[in-house]
Structures are given as structure tokens and as C-alpha cells.
C-alpha positions in Angstrom: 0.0 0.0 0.0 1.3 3.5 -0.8 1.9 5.7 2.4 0.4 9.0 2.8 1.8 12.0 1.6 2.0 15.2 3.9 -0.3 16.9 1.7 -2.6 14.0 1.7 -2.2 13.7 6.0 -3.3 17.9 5.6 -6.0 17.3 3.4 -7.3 14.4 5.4 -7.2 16.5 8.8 -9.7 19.5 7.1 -12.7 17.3 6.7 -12.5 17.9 10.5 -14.5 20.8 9.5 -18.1 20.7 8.0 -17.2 24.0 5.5 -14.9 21.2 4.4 -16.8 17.8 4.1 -20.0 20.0 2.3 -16.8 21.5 -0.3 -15.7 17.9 -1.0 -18.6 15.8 -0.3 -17.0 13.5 1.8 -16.3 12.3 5.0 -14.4 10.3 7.9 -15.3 7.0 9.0 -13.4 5.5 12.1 -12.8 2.4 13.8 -13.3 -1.5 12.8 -16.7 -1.7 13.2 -17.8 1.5 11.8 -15.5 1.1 8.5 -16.3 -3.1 8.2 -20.3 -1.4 8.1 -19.5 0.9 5.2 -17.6 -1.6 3.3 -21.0 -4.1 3.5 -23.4 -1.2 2.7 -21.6 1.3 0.5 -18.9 0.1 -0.8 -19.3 2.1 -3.6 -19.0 5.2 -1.5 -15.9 5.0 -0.3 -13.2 7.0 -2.1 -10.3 5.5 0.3 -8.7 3.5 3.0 -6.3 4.2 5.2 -5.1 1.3 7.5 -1.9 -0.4 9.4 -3.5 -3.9 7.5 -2.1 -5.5 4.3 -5.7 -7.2 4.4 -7.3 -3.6 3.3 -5.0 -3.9 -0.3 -8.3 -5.3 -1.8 -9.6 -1.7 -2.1 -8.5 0.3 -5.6 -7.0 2.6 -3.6 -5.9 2.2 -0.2 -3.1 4.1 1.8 -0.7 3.1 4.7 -0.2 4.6 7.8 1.5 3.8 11.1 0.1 4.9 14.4 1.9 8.4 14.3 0.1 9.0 11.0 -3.1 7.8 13.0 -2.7 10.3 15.8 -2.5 12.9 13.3 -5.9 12.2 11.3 -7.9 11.0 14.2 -10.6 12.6 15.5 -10.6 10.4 18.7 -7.6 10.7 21.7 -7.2 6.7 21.2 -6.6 6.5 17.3 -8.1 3.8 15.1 -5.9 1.9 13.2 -8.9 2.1 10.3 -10.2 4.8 8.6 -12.3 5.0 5.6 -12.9 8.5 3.2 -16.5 7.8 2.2 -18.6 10.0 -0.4 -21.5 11.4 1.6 -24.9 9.2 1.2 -27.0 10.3 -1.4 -30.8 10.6 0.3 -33.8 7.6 0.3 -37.9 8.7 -0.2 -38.8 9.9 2.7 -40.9 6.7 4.8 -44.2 8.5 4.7 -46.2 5.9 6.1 -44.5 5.5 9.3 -42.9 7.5 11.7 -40.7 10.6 10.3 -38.7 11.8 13.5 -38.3 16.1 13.2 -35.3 17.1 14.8 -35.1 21.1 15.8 -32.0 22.4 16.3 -30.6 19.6 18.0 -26.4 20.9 18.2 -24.8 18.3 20.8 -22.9 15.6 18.4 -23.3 13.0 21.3 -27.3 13.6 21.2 -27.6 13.4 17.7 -25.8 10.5 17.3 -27.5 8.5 20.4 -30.6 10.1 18.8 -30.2 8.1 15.5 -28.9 4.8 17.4 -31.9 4.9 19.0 -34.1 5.5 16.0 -32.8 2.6 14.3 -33.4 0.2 17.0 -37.1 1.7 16.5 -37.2 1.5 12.9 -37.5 4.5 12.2 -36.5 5.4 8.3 -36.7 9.1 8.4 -35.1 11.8 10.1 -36.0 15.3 9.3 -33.3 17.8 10.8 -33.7 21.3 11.1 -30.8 23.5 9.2 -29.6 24.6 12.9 -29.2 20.9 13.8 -25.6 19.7 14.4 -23.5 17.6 11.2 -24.5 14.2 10.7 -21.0 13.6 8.9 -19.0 15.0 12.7 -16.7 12.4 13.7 -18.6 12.1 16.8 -22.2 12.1 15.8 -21.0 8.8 13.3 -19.3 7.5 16.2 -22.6 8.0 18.9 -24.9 6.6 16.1 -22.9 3.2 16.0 -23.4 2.7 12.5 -27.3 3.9 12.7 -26.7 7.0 10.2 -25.7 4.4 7.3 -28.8 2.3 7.6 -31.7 5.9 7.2 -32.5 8.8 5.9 -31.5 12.1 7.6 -32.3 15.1 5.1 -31.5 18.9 6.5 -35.2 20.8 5.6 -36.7 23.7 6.4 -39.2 21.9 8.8 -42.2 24.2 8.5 -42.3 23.7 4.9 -41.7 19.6 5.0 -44.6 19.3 7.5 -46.7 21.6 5.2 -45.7 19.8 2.5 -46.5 16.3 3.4 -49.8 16.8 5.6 -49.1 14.3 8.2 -50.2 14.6 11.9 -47.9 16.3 14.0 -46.5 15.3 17.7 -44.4 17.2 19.4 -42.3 16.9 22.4 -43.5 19.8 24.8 -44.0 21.0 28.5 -47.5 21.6 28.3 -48.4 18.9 26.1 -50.7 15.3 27.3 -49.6 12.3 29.0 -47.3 10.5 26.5 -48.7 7.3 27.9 -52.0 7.6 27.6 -51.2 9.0 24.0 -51.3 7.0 21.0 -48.8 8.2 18.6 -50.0 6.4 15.6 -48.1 6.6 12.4 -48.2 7.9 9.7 -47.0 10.6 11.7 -43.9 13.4 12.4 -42.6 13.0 15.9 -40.7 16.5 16.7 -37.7 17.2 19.5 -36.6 20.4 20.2 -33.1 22.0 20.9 -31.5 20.7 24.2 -31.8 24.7 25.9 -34.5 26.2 23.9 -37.3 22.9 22.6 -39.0 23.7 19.5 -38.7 27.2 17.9 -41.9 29.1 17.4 -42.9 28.7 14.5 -42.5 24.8 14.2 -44.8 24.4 17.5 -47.3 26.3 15.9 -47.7 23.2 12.9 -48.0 20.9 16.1 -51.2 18.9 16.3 -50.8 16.9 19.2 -48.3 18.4 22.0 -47.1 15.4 24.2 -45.1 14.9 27.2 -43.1 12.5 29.4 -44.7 12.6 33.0 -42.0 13.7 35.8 -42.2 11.4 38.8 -39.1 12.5 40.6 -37.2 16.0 41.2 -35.2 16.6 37.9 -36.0 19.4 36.1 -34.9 17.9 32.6 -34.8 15.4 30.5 -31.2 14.7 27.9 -32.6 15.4 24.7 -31.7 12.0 23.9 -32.9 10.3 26.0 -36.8 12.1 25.8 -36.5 10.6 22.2 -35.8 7.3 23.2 -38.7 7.2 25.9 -40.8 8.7 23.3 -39.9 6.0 20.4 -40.0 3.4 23.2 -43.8 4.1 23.4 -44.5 4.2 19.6 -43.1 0.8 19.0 -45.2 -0.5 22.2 -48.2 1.0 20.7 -47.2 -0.4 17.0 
């Protein structure tokens, strides 16, 4: 396998940024697990590999690297020894006869990426992200999601005009809203979570048919973003 060049190692450490990854239409997989997913599912997306692994020379193009190379193009204080540079995921129909979860400005990478891990386990196809919402393609949203972000949609939307646009009843996750368990959130339907600080924006809670809540029994003030949406995704498969 060639070895990377210094340019390349440079180039490499910019899709670190988002300006970057939208320029080249690319990003950074890490890790085993993560890159052995890609390689089963999209193949045909990935541009590169870089590995420590004669076993990796299968790929058209694949590059070496030893673990100071690693350290330098690592997102992550412990370095994987596998990366993959994969072309960003062209988008699926939207699943409009199940649940489309609406993400509003949701800007923690860990949430998102729990978010999505826990969508998937739901099977839930769609997720609809607000323009405010964090990068699906950070390092550590891929690495939260465990692989989820490669197996569903997640489309960036102006949310008021999607949920215009498809006519589909609208939950949302609010203070003031009913009883999630004595709620049936029946699909087709848009599930929406708000920002972690600042819930849904205005003008999306106005579009919101039926405002839902998860019933406090103890003395916390709040719930983690992420986990609301798993609670809440917990009771639509019960109820499916």
C-alpha cells in the first residue's frame, strides 16, 4: 500500500471541518466496526482507505499509515488503526407511512448520534433535521450513532415547509403537552424534538397537532434530549 503523503495527511485533517466535508462531499469514517459497516453497505461510496492492514490492499485505492500518521488524522484521543474516506450518502424517499422523526436544532454531536442509534433500533426510516441541527457527517455524531446514520435517511429541511408539505399529523415533544402514555402516537405521523436549551422554535410548535409529554415522577428538572427521544420512540413501538 502507498503511504500518505504530507499533503494528503493535511487534506485528510480539514474534513475535520463541516465547511470542508459540504466542499468535497466526503467524510471520515473510524474504527473497525464502523469502516467493516461501510464496506458491507456502500462500498461504492468510499473513495479511500487508510489502514496499518495488508488485508485492506483489496480496495482500488488504499493508503498506509502507522500509528503516528493515525494520531495525526484521528478525531478520537485513542486512534483507530482504520479509517475509511467515504462520499456522503445520497438521500432515500422519505418513509411517509410511518414515523418521520423532526429534529429542531438539536447541536450536541453525542445527542444526535444517540438520537439516530436509537431511532434505528425503533425502525424508524426518516429523520428530518432542522438547518440549525448539528453535522450528521461529525466524527462524533457517526461514532454515537454506532453505524445507525448508514442504515436511514437524515435530510436537512426547512421543517415548517416539510410538515406543510406532506400533511401528516404532527406530535411534538413539549412541556405543556398530554400524558405520552396515555397518548397513541399512531403513524403515519412526524414525531418533533426540540433543541436541548430552547425545545422547539416558534414557528415549528405552531404546525403541532398533538403536543405530548413525558410525565416527571421525581425532582429533575430535565430530560437529555436524547434520551426524551428514546422514551418517546420506546412508546410508539409499544403501541405499533
Amino acid at each position: 500500500m502507498e503511504t500518505l503523503s504530507k499533503n494528503k495527511i493535511k487534506w485528510i485533517r480539514s474534513l475535520a471541518l463541516k465547511k470542508n466535508r459540504e466542499k468535497e462531499s466526503l467524510f471520515i469514517v473510524e474504527g473497525e466496526k464502523m469502516v467493516e459497516e461501510i464496506i458491507q453497505l456502500y462500498s461504492d461510496r468510499i473513495d479511500f482507505i487508510i489502514s496499518n492492514d495488508e488485508l485492506f490492499n483489496k480496495f482500488e485505492t488504499a493508503f498506509f499509515a502507522d500509528d503516528r500518521v493515525f494520531k495525526q488524522i484521528s478525531s478520537f484521543k485513542t486512534p483507530s488503526k482504520l479509517i475509511a474516506i467515504v462520499k456522503t450518502i445520497e438521500n432515500k424517499p422519505v418513509d411517509s407511512k410511518g414515523l418521520v422523526l423532526m429534529l429542531d436544532g438539536i447541536q450536541d454531536p453525542g445527542n444526535m448520534g444517540t438520537i439516530l442509534r436509537s431511532a434505528d433500533w425503533f425502525d424508524v426510516k426518516s429523520i428530518i433535521c432542522s438547518k440549525t441541527c448539528v453535522d450528521i457527517y461529525n466524527p462524533k455524531v457517526i461514532q454515537a450513532s454506532m453505524g445507525a446514520i448508514f442504515r436511514m435517511d437524515v435530510r436537512y429541511e426547512v421543517l415548517t415547509d416539510f410538515i406543510v408539505e406532506r400533511k401528516l399529523p404532527v406530535y411534538g415533544a413539549l412541556l405543556e403537552g398530554e400524558n405520552v402514555y396515555t397518548t397513541k402516537i399512531l403513524p403515519p405521523a412526524i414525531l418533533v424534538l426540540g433543541n436541548e436549551g430552547n425545545g422547539i422554535s416558534d414557528e415549528v410548535q405552531q404546525l403541532i397537532d398533538y403536543p405530548i409529554h413525558i410525565p416527571r415522577f421525581g425532582k429533575s428538572e430535565s430530560l437529555n434530549v436524547a434520551v426524551a427521544a428514546g422514551i418517546l420512540l420506546s412508546e410508539f413501538g409499544r403501541i405499533r
